[in-house]
N, C-alpha and C positions, 0 to 999 in steps of 0.2 A: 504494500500500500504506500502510495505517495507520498510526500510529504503535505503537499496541497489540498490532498483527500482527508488528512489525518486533520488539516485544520480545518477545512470545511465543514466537518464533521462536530469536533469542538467546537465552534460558533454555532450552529446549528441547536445544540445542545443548548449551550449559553443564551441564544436566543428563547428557549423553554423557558427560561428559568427567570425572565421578565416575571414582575411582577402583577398580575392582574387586575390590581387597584381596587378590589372587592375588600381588602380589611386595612382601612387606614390606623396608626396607632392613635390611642386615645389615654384617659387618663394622665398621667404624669408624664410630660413629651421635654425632651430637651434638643435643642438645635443649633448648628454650626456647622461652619463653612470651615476648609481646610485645601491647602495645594499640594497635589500630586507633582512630583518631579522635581521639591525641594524647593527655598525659596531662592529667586535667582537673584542674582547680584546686583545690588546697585538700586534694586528696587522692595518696595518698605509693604506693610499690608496685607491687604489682600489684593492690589495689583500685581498684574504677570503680565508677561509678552508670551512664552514658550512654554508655560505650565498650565494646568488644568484645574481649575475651581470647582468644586465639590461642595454641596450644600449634602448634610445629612441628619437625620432625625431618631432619635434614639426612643423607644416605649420603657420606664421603670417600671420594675417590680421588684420591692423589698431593698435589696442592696445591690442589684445589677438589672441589666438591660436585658427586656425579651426580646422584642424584637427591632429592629433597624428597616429605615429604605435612604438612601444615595442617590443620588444627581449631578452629573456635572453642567455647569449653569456658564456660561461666557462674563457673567458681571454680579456681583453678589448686591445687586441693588434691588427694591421692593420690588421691582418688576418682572426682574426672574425668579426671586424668593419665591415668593406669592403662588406660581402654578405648582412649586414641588408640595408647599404646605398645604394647597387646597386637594392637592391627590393624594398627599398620604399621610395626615393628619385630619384626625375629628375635630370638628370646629368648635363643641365644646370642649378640649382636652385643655390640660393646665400645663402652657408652654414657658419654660422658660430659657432666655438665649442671651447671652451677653449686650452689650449697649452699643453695637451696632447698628447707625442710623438707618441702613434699609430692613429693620426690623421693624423701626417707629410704626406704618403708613399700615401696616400688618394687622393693628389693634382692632381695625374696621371689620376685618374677617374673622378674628380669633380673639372672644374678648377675654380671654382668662390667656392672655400674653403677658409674661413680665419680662421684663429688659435687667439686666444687673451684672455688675464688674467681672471680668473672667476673671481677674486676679492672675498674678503674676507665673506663666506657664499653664494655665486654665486650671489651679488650684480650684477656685468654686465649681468645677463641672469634672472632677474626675473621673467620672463613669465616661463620658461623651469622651472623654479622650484616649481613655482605654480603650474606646472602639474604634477610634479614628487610628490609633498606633496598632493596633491589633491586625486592620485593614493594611496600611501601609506595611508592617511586618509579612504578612501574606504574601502579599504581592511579589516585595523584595526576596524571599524564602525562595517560591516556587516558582515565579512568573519571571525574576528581574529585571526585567520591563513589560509595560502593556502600550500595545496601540490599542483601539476599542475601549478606552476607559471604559467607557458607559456597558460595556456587555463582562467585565472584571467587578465591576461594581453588584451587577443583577446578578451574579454566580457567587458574590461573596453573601447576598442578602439574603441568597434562596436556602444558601447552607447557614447562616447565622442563627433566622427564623423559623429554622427545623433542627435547632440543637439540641429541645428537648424533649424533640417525637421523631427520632431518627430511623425508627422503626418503620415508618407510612412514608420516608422522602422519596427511595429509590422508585416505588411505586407512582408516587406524585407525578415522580420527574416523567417516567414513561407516560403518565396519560399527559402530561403537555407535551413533551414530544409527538405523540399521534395526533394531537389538536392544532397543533401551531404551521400554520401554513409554509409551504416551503418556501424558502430563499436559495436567489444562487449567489456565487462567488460572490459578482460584482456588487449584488443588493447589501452584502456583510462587511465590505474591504470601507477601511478610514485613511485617509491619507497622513495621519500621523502617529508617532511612537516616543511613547512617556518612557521613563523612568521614573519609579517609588521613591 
């Protein structure tokens, strides 16, 4: 088998493992944005030239996170926030995300948002960040770079959010597989390649 078949194959997969948008997280939500591919020099933020911005959403239960969903967004401002948090957060859920001005505009959508200090290293959210290193760790481990952010992202979320019914995943994966309409090569390929 080819090389090109072997990855075809894996995206294809990967593409399964989208999320269906049927169970957005609710109750206690936490949220932030992070760069794939390190911050690059010279430049402060959350601005990038050549790295990839990632908004992501963590669900609490008790002292850790059940489940996750990720997005890479082009500008972390209200306006690409706004469509990841309307697709995979309940609109009653109790969000809370550092002081981040394109959070403010948010409140209209989600009124149990609060805004408040990351603190030094995102000390006040260290769950969010254990997921966000966890993610990056991965990536770097197994992948050591990705093109397809966004299809690295949906294969890290599909296994996250079945970590504690691992029993039912493999089966899962197979009925989205036989559901998921095919793609070819060209409809999968991204014209760019990250580094974690």
């Amino acid at each position: 088998m080819g090389q090109k078949t072997c990855w075809l194959f894996k995206r294809k997969v990967m593409e399964a493992m989208k999320s269906s948008g049927r169970y957005p997280v609710t109750g206690m939500v936490e949220v932030d944005e992070f760069v794939v591919g390190g911050q690059e020099a010279g430049i402060r933020g959350r601005k990038n030239k050549k790295k990839r911005l990632v908004v992501l959403a963590i669900e609490r239960k008790g002292k850790g996170a059940s489940r996750m969903y990720a997005k890479t967004i082009p500008a972390a401002s209200a306006k690409h926030l706004r469509p990841f948090m309307k697709a995979h957060i309940q609109d009653d859920a109790s969000i809370r995300t550092d002081g981040w001005s394109g959070y403010g505009p948010l409140r209209k959508d989600f009124a149990k948002l609060v805004q408040e200090k990351s603190g030094s290293k995102g000390q006040n959210f260290p769950m969010l960040h254990r997921v966000i290193m966890g993610f990056k760790g991965w990536l770097r481990g197994i992948h050591h770079h990705a093109g397809h952010l966004q299809a690295y992202l949906d294969e890290y979320c599909f296994r996250f959010n079945r970590s504690f019914m691992k029993e039912g995943a493999f089966e899962n994966l197979l009925d989205r597989m036989m559901s998921t309409p095919p793609k070819t090569y060209d409809q999968l390929r991204e014209p760019y390649c990250l580094t974690a």
